[in-house]
N, C-alpha and C positions, 0 to 999 in steps of 0.2 A: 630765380629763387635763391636766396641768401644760403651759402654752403654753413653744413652744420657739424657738429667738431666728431672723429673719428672714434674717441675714446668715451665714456661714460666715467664715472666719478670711478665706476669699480673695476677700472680697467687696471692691468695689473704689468708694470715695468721689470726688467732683470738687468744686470749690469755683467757684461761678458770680465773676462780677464783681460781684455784690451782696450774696455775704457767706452765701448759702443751698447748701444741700447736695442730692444726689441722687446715687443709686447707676447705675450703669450695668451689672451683675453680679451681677441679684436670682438666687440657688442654692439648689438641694435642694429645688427645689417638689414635693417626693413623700411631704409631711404625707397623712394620712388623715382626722383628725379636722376636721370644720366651721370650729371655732372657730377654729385656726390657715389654713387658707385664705380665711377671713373676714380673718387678719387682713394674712396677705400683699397680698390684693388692697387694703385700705384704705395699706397701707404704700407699693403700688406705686401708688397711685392720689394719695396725699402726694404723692411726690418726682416725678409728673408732671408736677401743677400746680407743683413747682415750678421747672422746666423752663420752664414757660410762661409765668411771671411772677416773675423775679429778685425785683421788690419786694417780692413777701408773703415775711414770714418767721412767720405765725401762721395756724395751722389750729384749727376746730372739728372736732367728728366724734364719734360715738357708736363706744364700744366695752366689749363684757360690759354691756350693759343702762344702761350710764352715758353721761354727756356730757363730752368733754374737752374743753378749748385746750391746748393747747404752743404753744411759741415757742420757737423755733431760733434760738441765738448763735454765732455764727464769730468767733474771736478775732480772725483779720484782718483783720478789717472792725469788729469792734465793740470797746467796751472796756467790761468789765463788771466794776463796785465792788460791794463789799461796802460799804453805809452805816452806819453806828452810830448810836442813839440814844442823845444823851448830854444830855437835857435834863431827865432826873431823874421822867418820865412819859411815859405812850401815846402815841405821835404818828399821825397817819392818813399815807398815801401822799403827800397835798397838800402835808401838810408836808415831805417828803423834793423833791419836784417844785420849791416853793420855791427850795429850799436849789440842787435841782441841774435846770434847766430847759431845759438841753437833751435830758433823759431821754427815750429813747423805750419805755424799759421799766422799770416797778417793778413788785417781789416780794417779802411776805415773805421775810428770809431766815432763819428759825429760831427755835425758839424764846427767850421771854422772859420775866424777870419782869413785877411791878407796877408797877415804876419806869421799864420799857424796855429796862433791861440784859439781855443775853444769859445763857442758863443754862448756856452752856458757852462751849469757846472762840472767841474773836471775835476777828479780825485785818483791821484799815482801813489801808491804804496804809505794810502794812508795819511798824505800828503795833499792838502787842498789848494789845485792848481788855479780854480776861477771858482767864481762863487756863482749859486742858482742865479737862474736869468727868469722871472716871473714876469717881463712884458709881454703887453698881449695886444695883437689888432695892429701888429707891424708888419709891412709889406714881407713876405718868403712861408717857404714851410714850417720854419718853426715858428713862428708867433702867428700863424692863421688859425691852426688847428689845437688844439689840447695835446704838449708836447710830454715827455715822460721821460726817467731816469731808469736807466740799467744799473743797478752795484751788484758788488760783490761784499759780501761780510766779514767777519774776521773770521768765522769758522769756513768761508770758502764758498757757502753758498749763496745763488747767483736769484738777481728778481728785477723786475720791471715792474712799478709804481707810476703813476701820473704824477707830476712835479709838485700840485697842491699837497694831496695825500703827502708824499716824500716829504715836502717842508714841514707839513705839520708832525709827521710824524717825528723827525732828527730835530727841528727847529735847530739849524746850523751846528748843531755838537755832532761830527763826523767821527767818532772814536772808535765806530764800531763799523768804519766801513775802509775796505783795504783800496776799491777801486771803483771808481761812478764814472757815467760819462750822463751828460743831458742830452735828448736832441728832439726831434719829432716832425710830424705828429705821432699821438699813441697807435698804434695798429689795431691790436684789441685789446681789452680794457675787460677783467673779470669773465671771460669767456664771448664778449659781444666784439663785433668788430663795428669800428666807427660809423655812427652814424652821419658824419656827414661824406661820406665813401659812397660813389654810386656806383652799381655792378656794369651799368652802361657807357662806364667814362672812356671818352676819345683821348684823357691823357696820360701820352704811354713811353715811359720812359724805363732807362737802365737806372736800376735802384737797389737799395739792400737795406738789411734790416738785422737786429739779434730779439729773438724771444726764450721764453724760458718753458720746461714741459712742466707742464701741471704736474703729473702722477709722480715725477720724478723725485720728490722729496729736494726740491729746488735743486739738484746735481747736476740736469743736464741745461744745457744753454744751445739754441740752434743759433747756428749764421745762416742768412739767406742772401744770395745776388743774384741780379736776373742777368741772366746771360744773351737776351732778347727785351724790349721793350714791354713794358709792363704798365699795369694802373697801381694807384694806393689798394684800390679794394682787391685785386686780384691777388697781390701779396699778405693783404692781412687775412684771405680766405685760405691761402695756402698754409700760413702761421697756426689758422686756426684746426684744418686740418691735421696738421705734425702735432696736434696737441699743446699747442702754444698759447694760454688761453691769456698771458698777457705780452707783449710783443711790440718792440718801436722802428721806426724808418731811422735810419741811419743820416742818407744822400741820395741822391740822385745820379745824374750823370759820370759825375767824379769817383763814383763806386771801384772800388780794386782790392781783388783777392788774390794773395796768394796762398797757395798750397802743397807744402811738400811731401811730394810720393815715394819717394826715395832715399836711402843714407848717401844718395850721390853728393859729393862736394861742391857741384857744380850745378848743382838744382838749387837757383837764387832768384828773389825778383829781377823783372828788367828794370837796368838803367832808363835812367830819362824818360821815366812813363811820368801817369798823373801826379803833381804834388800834391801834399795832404796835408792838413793837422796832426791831430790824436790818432794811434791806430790801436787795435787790439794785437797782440802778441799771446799766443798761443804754446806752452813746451811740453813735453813728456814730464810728467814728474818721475825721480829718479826709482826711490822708493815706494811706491806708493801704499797707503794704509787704507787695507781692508774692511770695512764695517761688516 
């Protein structure tokens, strides 16, 4: 049975003083099936702890047979780039950390070639690094499936669009967007998860994804990576449950997070791990303004 999303339209979000999220109006607890009360209760057992401890903004936790992390971004609190690699090869996370060392969070963000560049469109502080990629019925994940754009806007807040909608809506004038990345396929699309997603698929790899919470007033953004071998559909049911009712894949394999728990100096990505493209970079904002 296709899982069904946590939240109803009138469920109602808070934003802590440290930038983390919890619902105070979890609704329509009168699921039947296991699997969706399994997942309430891990949804409602998240946003306790985070209640309990403003600092954590990352959770482990098994679900559908796999292992995740996410990590929750509150635009008011945080400010979160799109990096580009523009050094004409792979770079690993370190080298992004380098460049930008107050990060407390990097992520792949999307696919890439051989040389680092994006396979579709990439947008760095406003700045249009590759332009939309609209082939379609080419061999991989992104041109199999109906793939989708992440931005961010100039007011900061954050959405996930399907690549047609996206163009037609901008038709290439990017003026109002600080940060894009393209990739795919879409996860879920208006609150549905992909239809061409079977709940039964044998293919189960390490993957990741960023979606956006509906209730949130576009502020908050989740990262997901599977820390365990996963399907498309198990992660866009996960997406769907965090209340993520539009949400994209990232990668696959090549997926790498990191996370910093500490003001340690010495808490940095590892050297010589996976190379990458584009990554996301995550920072505290210094001052941040209250709504």
């Amino acid at each position: 049975m296709m899982a069904c999303p946590l939240f109803t339209k009138a469920s109602h979000f808070k934003t802590t003083v440290k930038g983390v999220i919890y619902s105070n109006s979890i609704l329509e607890d009168s699921a039947s099936d296991k699997d969706l009360k399994r997942s309430k209760r891990l949804l409602i057992e998240i946003y306790k702890k985070i209640q309990k401890n403003t600092n954590k903004k990352t959770y482990s936790f098994s679900y559908n047979n796999a292992r995740f992390q996410i990590v929750i971004v509150n635009t008011i609190y945080n400010d979160l780039k799109i990096l580009p690699n523009t050094t004409g090869k792979l770079q690993g996370l370190d080298y992004q950390f380098v460049q930008n060392p107050t990060a407390t969070v990097l992520m792949n963000a999307g696919m890439f070639e051989a040389n680092g560049a994006p396979v579709g469109l990439l947008i760095s502080g406003q700045k249009q690094i590759n332009k939309i990629n609209l082939k379609k019925d080419l061999p991989g994940n992104f041109y199999s499936m109906k793939n989708a754009i992440f931005y961010v806007d100039i007011d900061g807040k954050y959405y996930v669009k399907n690549s047609i909608s996206f163009n037609e809506k901008f038709k290439n004038k990017y003026q109002e967007i600080l940060y894009a990345t393209q990739s795919g396929p879409i996860l879920t699309s208006e609150g549905k998860i992909n239809k061409d997603f079977s709940e039964n698929s044998t293919n189960k790899l390490i993957r990741n994804g960023i979606g956006v919470v509906e209730n949130s007033k576009n502020n908050i953004a989740i990262f997901i990576i599977a820390q365990t071998p996963c399907s498309f559909f198990d992660m866009a049911s996960l997406f769907k449950n965090l209340g993520c009712d539009n949400s994209m894949y990232l990668d696959g394999s090549v997926s790498r997070l990191f996370y910093k728990h500490s003001n340690n100096i010495k808490e940095k990505p590892k050297s010589g791990d996976m190379k990458l493209g584009p990554v996301f970079s995550v920072t505290p904002k210094v001052n941040p303004v209250l709504h």
